[in-house]
C-alpha positions in Angstrom: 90.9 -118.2 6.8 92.0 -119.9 10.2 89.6 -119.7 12.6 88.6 -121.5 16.3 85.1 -120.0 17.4 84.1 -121.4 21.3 80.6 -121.5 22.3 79.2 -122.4 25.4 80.2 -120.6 28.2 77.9 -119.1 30.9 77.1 -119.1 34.7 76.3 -122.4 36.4 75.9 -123.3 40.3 78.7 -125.6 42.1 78.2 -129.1 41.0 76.2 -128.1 38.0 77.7 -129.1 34.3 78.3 -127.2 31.2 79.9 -128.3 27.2 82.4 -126.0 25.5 82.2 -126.7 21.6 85.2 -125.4 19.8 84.7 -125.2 15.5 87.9 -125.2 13.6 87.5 -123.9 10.0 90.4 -123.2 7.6 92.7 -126.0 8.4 92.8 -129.5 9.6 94.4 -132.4 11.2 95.4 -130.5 13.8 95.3 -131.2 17.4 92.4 -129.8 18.9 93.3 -128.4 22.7 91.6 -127.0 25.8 93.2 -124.3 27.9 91.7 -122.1 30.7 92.8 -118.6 32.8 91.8 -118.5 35.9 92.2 -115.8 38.2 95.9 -115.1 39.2 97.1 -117.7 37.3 98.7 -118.3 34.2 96.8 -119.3 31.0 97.0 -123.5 32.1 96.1 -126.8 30.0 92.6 -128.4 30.7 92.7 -131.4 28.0 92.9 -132.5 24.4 93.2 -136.0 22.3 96.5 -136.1 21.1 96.6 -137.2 17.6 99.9 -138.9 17.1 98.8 -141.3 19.9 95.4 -141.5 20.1 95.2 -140.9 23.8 93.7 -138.3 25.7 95.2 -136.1 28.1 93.4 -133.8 31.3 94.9 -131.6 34.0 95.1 -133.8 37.0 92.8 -130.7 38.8 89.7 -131.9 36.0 90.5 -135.3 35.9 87.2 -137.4 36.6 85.4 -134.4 35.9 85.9 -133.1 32.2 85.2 -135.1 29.2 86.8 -134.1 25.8 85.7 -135.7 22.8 86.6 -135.0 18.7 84.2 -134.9 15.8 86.9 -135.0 13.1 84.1 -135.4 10.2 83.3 -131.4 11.9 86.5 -130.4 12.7 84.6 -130.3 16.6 85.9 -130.6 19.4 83.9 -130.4 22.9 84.6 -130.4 26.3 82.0 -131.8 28.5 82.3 -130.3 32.2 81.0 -131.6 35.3 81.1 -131.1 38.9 82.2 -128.0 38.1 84.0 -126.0 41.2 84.3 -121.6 41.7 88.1 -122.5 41.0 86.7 -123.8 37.6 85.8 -120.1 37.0 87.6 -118.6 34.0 88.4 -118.4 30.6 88.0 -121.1 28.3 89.9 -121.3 25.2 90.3 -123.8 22.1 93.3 -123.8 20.8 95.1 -125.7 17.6 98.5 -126.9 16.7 101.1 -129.4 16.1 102.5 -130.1 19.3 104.4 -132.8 20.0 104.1 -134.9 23.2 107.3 -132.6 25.4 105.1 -129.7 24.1 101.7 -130.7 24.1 100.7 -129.2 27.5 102.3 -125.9 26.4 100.9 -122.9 24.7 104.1 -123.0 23.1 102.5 -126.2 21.2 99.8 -124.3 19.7 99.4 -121.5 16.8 96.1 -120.8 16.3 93.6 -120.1 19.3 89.9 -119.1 19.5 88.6 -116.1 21.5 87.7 -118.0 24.8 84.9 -118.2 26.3 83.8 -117.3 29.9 82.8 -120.1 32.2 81.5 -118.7 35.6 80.4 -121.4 38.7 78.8 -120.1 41.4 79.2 -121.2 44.6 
């Protein structure tokens, strides 16, 4: 059975850091994704490693600030968050696919995704 479970989530002051961890079971070598809705906006890529080229990708708006890293041995993938901002509030989710690289910042790229998790900063 396919399955993304997030943990991590809570309440944290402005500046204060938090880390998502996102465990895929049922599948594997997909790419392992971060997305987040906030507030009146649309569901919106954070960041992920992109497989076919071995880089890593972030929003420009967590750039510096998040940290996503891969466990493949775990099928893990976490999302270290610093500095976080109130218009870091939302809901986080993990998400898994085969995107390729015109695609990869796009739910479209992705077919299986977790349950989020809610990621609250105080201000």
């Amino acid at each position: 059975q396919v399955q993304l479970v997030e943990t991590g989530g809570g309440l944290v002051q402005a500046g204060g850091s938090l880390t998502l961890s996102c465990v895929a079971t049922g599948f594997s070598g997909y790419t392992l994704a971060w997305f987040r809705k906030v507030p009146g906006k649309n569901r919106e890529f954070v960041a992920a490693p992109f497989r076919n080229n071995g880089r890593t990708y972030y929003a420009d708006s967590v750039k510096g600030r998040f940290f996503i890293s891969r466990d493949d041995a775990k099928n893990t993938v976490h999302l270290q968050m610093t500095l976080l901002q109130p218009e870091d509030t939302g809901v986080y989710y993990c998400a898994a696919g085969r995107p390729i690289l015109s695609s990869f910042r796009s739910e479209a790229g992705y077919t299986y995704w977790g349950q989020g998790t809610q990621v609250t900063v105080s201000s």
